[in-house]
C-alpha positions, 0 to 999 in steps of 0.5 A, a space after each residue: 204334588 204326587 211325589 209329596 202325597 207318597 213322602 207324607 204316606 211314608 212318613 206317616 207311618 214311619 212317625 207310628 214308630 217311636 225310634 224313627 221319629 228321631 230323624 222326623 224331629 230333628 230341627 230340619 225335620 220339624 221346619 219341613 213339616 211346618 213349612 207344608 203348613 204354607 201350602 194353600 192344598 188343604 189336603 197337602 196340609 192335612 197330611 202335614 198337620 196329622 204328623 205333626 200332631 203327633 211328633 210334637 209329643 216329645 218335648 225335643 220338637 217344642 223349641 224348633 217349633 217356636 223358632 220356625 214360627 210354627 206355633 204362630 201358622 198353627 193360631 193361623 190354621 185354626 182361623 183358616 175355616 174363614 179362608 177359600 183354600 183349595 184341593 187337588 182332588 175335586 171335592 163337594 162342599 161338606 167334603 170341604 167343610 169336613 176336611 176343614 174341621 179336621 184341620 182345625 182339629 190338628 192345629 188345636 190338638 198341636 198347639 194343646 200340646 206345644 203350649 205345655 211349653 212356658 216360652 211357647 205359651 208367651 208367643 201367642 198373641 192373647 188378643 189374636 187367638 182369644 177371639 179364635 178360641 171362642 169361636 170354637 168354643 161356640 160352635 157344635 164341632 166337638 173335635 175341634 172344641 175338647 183341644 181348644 179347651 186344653 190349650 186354653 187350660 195351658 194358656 191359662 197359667 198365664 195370669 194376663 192371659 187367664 184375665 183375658 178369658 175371664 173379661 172375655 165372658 167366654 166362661 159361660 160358654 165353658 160352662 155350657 160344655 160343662 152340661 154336655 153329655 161327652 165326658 171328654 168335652 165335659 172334663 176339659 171344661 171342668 179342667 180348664 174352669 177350675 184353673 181360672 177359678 183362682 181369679 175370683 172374679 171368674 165366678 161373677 158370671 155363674 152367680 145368676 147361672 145357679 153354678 155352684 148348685 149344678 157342680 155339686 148335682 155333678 159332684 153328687 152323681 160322677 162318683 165314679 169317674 175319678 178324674 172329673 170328681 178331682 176336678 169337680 171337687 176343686 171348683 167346689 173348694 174354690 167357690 167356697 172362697 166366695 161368700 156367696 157361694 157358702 151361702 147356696 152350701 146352706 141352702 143345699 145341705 152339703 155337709 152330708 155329701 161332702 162327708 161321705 166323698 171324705 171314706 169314698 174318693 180319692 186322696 185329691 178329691 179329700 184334700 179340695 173336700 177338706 179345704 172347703 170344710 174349712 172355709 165352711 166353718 165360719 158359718 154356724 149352720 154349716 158348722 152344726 152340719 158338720 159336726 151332726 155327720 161326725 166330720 171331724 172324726 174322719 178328718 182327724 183320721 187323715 192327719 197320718 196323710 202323707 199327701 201335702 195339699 191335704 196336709 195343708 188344707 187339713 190342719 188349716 181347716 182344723 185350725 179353724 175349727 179349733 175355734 170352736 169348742 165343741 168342734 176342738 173338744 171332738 177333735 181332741 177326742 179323736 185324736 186322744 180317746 179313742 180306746 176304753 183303756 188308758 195306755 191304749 188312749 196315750 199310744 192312740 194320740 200319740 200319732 195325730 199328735 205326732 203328725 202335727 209336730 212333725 209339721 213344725 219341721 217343714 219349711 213351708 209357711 201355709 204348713 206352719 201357721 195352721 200348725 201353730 194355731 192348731 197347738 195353741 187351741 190342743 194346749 189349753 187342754 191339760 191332758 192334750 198339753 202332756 201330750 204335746 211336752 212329752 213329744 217335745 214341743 217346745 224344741 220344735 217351736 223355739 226352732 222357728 222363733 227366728 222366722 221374720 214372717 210376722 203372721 207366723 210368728 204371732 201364731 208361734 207366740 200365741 202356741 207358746 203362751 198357750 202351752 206356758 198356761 201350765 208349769 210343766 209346759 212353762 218349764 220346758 220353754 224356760 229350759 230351751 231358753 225361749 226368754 230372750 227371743 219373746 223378750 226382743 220381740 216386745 220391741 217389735 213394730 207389730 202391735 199384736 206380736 208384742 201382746 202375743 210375746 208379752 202374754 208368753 212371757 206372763 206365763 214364763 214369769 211365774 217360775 221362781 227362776 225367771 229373775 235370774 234369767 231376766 237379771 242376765 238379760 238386762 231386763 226389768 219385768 213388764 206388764 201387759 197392760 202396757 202394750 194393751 
């Protein structure tokens, strides 16, 4: 026992370094460690979960870890406070306690760590280490929750797994955490919340708990710590998917805040701040707060963002905002008048509008429907129109004609019609020879994409030379009472 308390001192301090590690991760290496694991000396196991606990960092030892079945004895150590174990060294009872919790500590943070690895997290038993977790969860010992709490957030990218977390009701105890006064233990709740946030359901448990008025008191007062604010932003956007939850945003007045976090945060925090704005728009006294703290303004001036989520949820909300006058009058204002002087106007809106076509080159489609919806409101400006022509608009949009996504081609259909309201935009679109394409779309089984396809074709049907056209195409003029 002696000679394996020096092997683990010498050990210990070879692992501080990062080029001797190596040996220490090898295959053998890791199985050696894991196999201490057995030892019912919990100072034995102590020495062998510290190292472990620290080589399992490097990505190379996460494999051998699984294979040796280390993952499933370091579930087993986290309920190991429940077995009577014993030690070399006569030890009290609190001595004993303690140096189970530091165990269990090792263990959490381990597995933390090795459950960043996906063929890692599908060996865990859910319905095993679920019980396990709570339990920490539960308890005072803050060392042992804060890596119970990560790990959980890992597992949690697991579907079935994160529905267990939620049936579980052990949120609500995550929520405690998130009240804490420990910024560490405060920030891995906040982290692993906003990840199991993506199943709606997660929020049922906080309806009574007053949650969204205490994430936005936090959101209110942490301005200064960065990495808790993205998280508490992202819970904030998640919860205003829920109707309920935009119904408290009226009542807490949140527009002001969230327009100031818009010129204060970071570029992650802005993106959550933004797509909540957006979810918010449906509501009318949310609608009129926002537009009273010139929001608009300063979401139009991201549009230049290089930053994707943002990108998405920022035309998205736009998108939706659109629909309302006021709101696509001040937007159109922003991008376009921003200059006394006529030419310096034109040179001004050339960039937002710029950033949305160039949107139109992207292949992903959470871009491209708000993007589309966003040129069918511009275009029913005149001014906003030329704008549009001179960028070329109509090569861009007659690239995407082909998409078989049924959303994104009504949106397309709608842009179309939109930007035909007018000749020059007509002719653009005849030129590039979009015709046929909206004329096979009238057959479509979708019944809003044929109204939308034969509302662009009306306006294209207005130049003198669509007969030709439709003579080449073998197709006899329609009206869209027919499709009505």
């Amino acid at each position: 026992m002696e000679f394996q308390f020096a092997a683990f001192r010498c050990l210990s301090k070879l692992s501080g370094c990062r080029v001797l590690q190596k040996d220490i991760m090898s295959s053998r290496g890791v199985f050696l460690l894991f196999s201490c694991l057995n030892n019912n000396d919990y100072e034995l196991m102590l020495c062998a979960i510290h190292i472990l606990s620290d080589v399992c960092s490097d990505p190379s030892c996460w494999k051998p870890s699984r294979d040796c079945g280390g993952v499933q004895k370091l579930i087993n150590l986290l309920s190991a406070h429940q077995t009577k174990l014993i030690c070399t060294t006569q030890t009290s009872k609190s001595e004993l306690l303690k140096l189970k919790l530091t165990v269990a500590e090792y263990s959490a943070k381990s597995l933390s760590i090795l459950y960043k690895d996906e063929e890692n997290r599908r060996v865990v038993s859910a319905s095993n280490i679920i019980n396990i977790c709570q339990f920490w969860i539960r308890s005072k010992h803050q060392n042992v929750t804060i890596p119970i709490l990560i790990l959980l957030q890992h597992l949690s990218y697991v579907m079935p797994f994160r529905k267990q977390v939620n049936d579980s009701g052990m949120m609500l105890d995550v929520l405690h955490h998130l009240r804490s006064s420990n910024t560490e233990l405060k920030q891995a709740a906040a982290d692993l919340i906003l990840i199991c946030a993506d199943d709606q359901s997660t929020f049922k448990c906080f309806y009574k708990q007053e949650f969204v008025t205490e994430v936005f008191q936090m959101l209110c007062s942490y301005n200064e710590n960065e990495d808790l604010m993205i998280s508490l932003s992202g819970i904030i956007w998640k919860c205003s998917q829920i109707k309920i939850c935009v119904q408290q945003f009226e009542v807490l007045n949140v527009m002001p805040v969230f327009t100031q976090l818009l010129e204060n945060q970071p570029v992650q925090v802005k993106a959550y701040i933004v797509g909540t704005i957006g979810s918010c728009l449906k509501n009318l006294v949310l609608r009129d707060m926002l537009k009273k703290c010139n929001g608009i303004e300063i979401m139009v001036s991201f549009l230049q963002t290089t930053f994707i989520p943002l990108i998405i949820n920022l035309n998205d909300a736009l998108a939706k905002g659109s629909e309302d006058t006021e709101i696509l009058i001040q937007a159109h204002r922003c991008e376009i008048i921003r200059e006394r002087n006529a030419n310096v106007q034109m040179e001004n809106s050339l960039d937002g509008i710029e950033c949305i076509i160039d949107l139109l080159a992207s292949k992903r489609k959470e871009l491209l429907i708000p993007a589309c919806t966003l040129i069918h409101n511009l275009a029913k400006d005149k001014n906003a129109l030329s704008v549009l022509v001179e960028f070329n608009v109509a090569s861009h949009l007659i690239r995407l004609i082909k998409t078989t996504d049924k959303k994104l081609l009504r949106q397309l259909c709608l842009a179309v019609a939109s930007c035909c309201s007018f000749k020059k935009g007509c002719e653009k679109f005849a030129d590039c020879g979009i015709t046929p394409s909206l004329l096979k779309h009238l057959k479509a089984k979708n019944k809003p994409l044929r109204i939308t396809a034969a509302s662009a074709l009306a306006r294209i049907a207005s130049l003198p030379n669509w007969c030709s056209v439709v003579s080449q195409n073998r197709i006899i003029p329609v009206r869209i009472s027919c499709f009505l």
